[in-house]
Each structure stands twice: as structure tokens, then as C-alpha cells.
N, C-alpha and C positions, 0 to 999 in steps of 0.2 A: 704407371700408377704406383705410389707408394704413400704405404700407412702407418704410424706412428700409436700403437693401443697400448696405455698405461691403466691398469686396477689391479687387484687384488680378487674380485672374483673369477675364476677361469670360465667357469660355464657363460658366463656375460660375452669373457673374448673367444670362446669356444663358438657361440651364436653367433659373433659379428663373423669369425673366417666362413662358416655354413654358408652362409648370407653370400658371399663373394666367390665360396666356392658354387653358388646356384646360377650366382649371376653370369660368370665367366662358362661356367658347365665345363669344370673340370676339376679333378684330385688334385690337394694343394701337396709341393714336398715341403717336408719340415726338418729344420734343420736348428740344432739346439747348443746355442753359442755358450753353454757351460761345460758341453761334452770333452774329454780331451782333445778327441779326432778333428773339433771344430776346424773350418779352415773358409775363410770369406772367399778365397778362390776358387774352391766346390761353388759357394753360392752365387758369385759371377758365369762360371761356367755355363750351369742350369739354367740361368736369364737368361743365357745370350744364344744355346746351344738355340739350332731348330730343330721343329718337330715338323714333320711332310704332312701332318694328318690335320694337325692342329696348331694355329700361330699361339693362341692363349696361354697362360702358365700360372699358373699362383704359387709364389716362395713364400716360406715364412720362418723365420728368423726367432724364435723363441729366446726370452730369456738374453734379449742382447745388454748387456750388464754393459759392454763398451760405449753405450750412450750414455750412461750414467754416468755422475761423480764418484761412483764408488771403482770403477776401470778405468783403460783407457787405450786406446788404440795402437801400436806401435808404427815405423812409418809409412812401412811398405802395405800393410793393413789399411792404412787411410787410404791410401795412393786406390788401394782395390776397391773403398768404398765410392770413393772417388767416381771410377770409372764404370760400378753399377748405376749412382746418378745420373752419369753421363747417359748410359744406355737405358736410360726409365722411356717405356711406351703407352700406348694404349691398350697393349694386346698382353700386356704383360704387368701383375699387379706383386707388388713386393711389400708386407705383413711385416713390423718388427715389433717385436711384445717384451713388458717389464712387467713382474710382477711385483707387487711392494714400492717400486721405485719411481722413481718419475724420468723423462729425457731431461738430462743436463742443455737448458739453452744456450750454456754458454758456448758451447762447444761449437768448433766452425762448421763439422759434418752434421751436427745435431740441425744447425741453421740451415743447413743445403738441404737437408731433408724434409726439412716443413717447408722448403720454399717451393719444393716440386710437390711435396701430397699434402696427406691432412693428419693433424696431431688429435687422438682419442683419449680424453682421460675420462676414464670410470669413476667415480664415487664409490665409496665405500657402501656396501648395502645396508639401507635402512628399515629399520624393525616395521613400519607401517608401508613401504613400499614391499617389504617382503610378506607381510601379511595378506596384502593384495594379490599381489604374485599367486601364494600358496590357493588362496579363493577361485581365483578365475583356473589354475591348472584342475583343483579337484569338480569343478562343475563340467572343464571342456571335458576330462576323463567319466563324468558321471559317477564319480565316488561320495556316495553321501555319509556324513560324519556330523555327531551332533556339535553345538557350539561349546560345551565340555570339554570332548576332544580335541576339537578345533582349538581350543585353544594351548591346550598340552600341545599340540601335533607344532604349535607356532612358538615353544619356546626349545624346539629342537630342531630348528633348522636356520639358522643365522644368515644364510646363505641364498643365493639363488640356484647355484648347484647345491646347495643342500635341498631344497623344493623341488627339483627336477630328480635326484635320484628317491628323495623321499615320494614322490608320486610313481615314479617305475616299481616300487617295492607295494603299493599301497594296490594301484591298477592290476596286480596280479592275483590278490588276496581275493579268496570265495569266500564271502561270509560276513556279519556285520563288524564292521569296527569300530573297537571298544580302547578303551583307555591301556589296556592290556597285551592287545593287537600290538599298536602304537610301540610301546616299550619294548616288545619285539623284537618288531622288524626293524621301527628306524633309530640309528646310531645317535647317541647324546652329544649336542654339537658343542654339550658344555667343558669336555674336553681339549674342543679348539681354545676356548676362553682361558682354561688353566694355561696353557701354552702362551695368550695372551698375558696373562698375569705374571709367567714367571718369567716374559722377556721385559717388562714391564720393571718387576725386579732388578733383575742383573743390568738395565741400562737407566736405577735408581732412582725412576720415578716414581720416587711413591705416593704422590698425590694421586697420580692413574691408579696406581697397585691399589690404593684403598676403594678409589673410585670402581674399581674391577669385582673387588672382591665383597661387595655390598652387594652386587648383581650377583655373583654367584652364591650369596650366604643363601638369598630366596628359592634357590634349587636344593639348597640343602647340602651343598659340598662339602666330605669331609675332607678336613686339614692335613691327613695323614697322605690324601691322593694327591695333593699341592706340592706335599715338601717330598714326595718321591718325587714327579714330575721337575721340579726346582732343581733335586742333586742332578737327577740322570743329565738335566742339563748341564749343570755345571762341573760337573763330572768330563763330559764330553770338550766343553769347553779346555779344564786344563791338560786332557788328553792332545788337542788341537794345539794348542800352544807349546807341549812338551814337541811333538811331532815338527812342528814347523823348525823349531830351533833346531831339531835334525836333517834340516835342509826336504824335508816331506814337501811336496807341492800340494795343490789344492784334491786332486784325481787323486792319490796319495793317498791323502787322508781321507777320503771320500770311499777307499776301498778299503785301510786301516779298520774304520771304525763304523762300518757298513750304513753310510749316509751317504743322498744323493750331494753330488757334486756343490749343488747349488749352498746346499746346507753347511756343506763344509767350504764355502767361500762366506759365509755369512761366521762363523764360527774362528777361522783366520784373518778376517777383516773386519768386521764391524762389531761383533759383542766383545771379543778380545780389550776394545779400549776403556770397556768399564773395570773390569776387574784382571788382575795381575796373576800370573801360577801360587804366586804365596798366597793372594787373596783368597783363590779358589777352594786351596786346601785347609784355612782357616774357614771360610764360609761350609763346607761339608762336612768340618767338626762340629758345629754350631748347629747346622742342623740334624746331625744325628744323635747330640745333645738334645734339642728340643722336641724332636720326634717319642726320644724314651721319655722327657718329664711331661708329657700332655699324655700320652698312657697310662702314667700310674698318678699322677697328682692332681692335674688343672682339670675343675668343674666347667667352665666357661670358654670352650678351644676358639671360638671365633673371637671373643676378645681378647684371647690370647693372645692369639695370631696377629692382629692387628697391633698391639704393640710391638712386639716382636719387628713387625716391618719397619715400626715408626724406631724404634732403637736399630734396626738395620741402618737405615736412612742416615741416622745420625752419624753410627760408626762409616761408613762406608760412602758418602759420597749426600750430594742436596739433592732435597725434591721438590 
């Protein structure tokens, strides 16, 4: 049996391995194709080895970037995957998961693989399916909360794992919950959205970037927490780029500049083709320019800001 799970939320593909690990009634091994140690001939092994106790097995393949168009296999690597299709059963279920990305169909192993299981693509989570969500967990848990909070509580959790650890933190709490509470315990998920905002930025969409940042204006975000979040990245960015031209591998830099692997292949291969090392270091004078002139001068920092992006736009690429 094998399964193909593509989203963005993990708690969604966290629930679906649960599910197959209940079904099967057994602990899945996981195995995470960004680590350097990866190696698909470990994950044949494990398929194939036997167990005396138990024929069933659950593998899971996190993170396999090699189905995607952004990897790609080398040839002895196929030959392996190859020969785990070959050996696909009933007793034996095999998990490969992207996050962000989707399986490249064009690919001949990407085709052998949906021809023996089944392809999962998750949707993005949606603001009314997650408010749902959040309703039926705080009723199953018996946490009652007015519709005031209620609805604070649902502008900080984007998420479906954000719903799920926001109700473990809430299920714990003695005492009524209050607006107060809330700010607390559960973490501002409007922080993921800056991070949205400023990859948004750096790969020049600014029709998104403005679209983003009109959602965040009604939280109240200050522009001072954007344009750090922005440098650190692009900061990081032409650290990555310096690094590579030093022959640095992805693990490399992944340990360099204390980011998971994954982040620093996302850093080396895909934000890299918006902006150039000269770009980079011109773009962090600019905004540590604009950072000191919205401190001592500008009355109106969101409209600031939003110019600023639309003259970024201009200098620096279409949106």
C-alpha cells in the first residue's frame, strides 16, 4: 500500500498517519529525506526486512522533495525506488509527504506511484472550515468561552494545528476564559502571516504583499516587526548564497546558520532566484534606511509602508 500526502498543514497529515497507524496497529518509522543521513536503501531495507511477531509495517518518507520539480532522483536512487514498488503489499503501507509542494506528475516514478496507491492533496485551511474546527473541539473538550472570545481565540489560530494545540493549552486552564487568558496562553499566529508577507516580498508579488498586509493592518501590526522579520530573512538569504559559492552543501548551511535543512534548501534553491547577493545588500540598506525615517518622521507608517512596497515592486522586479 502506498500514499502520496501533499499540504501544508502537518496536524491534517499528522491525523491522516494516526489513522493508518490505528488501522494497521502498529508504530510507523519515519524517515526524513532532507536529513543528510537520508538514504532510500535504509527505506527498502525496513519494507522488506521481516518481523516474526508482526507481518505489518508503516514507513514514512517525510519531506520527499525528490518527487518534486524542485529535486530529483539520481540513478541508482530510482533503481531503489524502483524496487520498493515492486515490493508494495497489503501488509505493508508506505507514507510519502510534501509540505508546500506538490508530486511532480511528470515524473515516471511519481506515475508508478499513483498507479499502485492513492495521491492526497490537502487544501490550504480555510478561515470558516477552521472556525468550525475550533467550535466542535471546544464543545467535545467542554471549555465554554463567550462569542467575544470566541472570536479573538479564531483570529489566532490559522491552522488546524493551530486549533489543536490551542485547545491542549485552553483544556488545561482552571478558571473562566477571558480575553486575557487567551493572549496568554495562545501564541499570535499573526506572526506565521509576516513570514507569509515577507516571502511574498522577496519573490515580488506585491499584489499578494499588499493583499497580506491589509489583513494584517486589522491586528494592528507594527511595521517595525515586518522590516526586522524581512532583513533577518534576507539577511539569511545572502549568507546562503555567500556559503554556496563556497562550495557549502545544503547540511552545511543548515548547521552554518542554525536552520533546519529543509529551510536551507528553500534558501539555496528557490528564494535565491528572486533577488541577487548585490540585491540583497542593497535591499538591507534600504530598509535600515526606512526603519530610522518611519521612527523619527512618518505620521502614517501603514501608508507608508505600502508605498514603499509598490516602489520596491517597481525597483526590483513585476507584480
Amino acid at each position: 500500500m502506498i500514499k502520496l500526502i501533499s499540504g501544508t498543514d502537518q496536524y491534517v497529515v499528522s491525523e491522516l498517519i494516526e489513522k493508518d497507524k490505528e488501522t494497521l496497529g502498529v508504530n510507523p518509522v519515519f524517515f526524513d529525506a532532507t536529513e543528510r543521513n537520508f538514504d532510500l536503501g535504509d527505506v527498502l531495507f525496513e519494507l522488506i526486512s521481516l518481523d516474526l511477531f508482526n507481518p505489518k509495517k508503516l514507513v514514512v518518507i517525510k519531506n520527499a522533495l525528490f518527487l518534486s520539480s524542485k529535486s530529483k532522483l539520481s540513478e541508482t536512487d530510482e533503481q531503489v525506488m524502483n524496487e520498493i514498488i515492486k515490493n508494495d503489499s497489503d501488509d505493508v503501507m508506505l507514507i510519502l509527504t510534501l509540505n508546500g509542494l506538490k508530486f511532480d506528475s511528470k515524473k515516471k516514478i511519481v506515475k508508478s506511484l499513483k498507479a499502485k496507491g492513492e495521491l492526497i492533496f490537502l487544501e490550504d485551511s480555510q478561515p470558516q472550515s477552521i472556525k468550525q474546527a475550533l467550535n466542535i473541539e471546544l464543545k467535545k473538550n467542554n471549555i465554554n468561552i463567550n462569542q467575544r472570545v470566541f472570536e479573538h481565540l479564531t483570529n489566532l489560530v490559522p491552522s488546524y494545528q493551530a486549533v489543536h494545540q490551542a485547545i491542549e493549552k485552553l483544556a488545561l486552564y482552571d478558571g473562566e476564559i477571558t480575553m486575557d487568558v487567551i493572549d496568554h496562553l495562545i501564541v499570535d499566529e499573526s506572526e506565521l502571516v509576516l513570514f507569509d508577507l515577507s516571502n511574498a516580498l522577496i519573490e515580488k508579488r506585491i499584489s499578494d504583499s499588499l493583499r497580506i498586509y491589509a489583513k494584517l493592518k486589522t491586528r494592528n501590526i507594527d511595521t517595525g516587526g515586518l522590516i526586522y522579520i524581512l532583513a533577518s530573512k534576507v539577511r539569511q538569504m545572502y549568507q546562503a548564497m555567500v556559503l554556496k559559492q563556497f562550495g557549502y552543501t545544503q547540511s552545511d548551511v543548515a548547521r552554518a546558520l542554525s536552520i533546519s535543512p529543509n529551510y536551507a534548501w528553500v534558501l539555496m534553491n528557490r528564494l535565491n532566484n528572486y533577488l541577487t547577493p548585490k540585491d540583497c545588500l542593497k535591499l538591507l540598506h534600504e530598509l535600515a534606511l526606512y526603519d530610522q525615517k518611519t521612527k523619527f518622521y512618518v505620521l502614517d507608517r501603514h501608508l507608508e509602508f505600502e508605498l514603499w512596497m509598490i516602489n520596491y515592486g517597481r525597483e526590483y522586479g513585476k507584480s
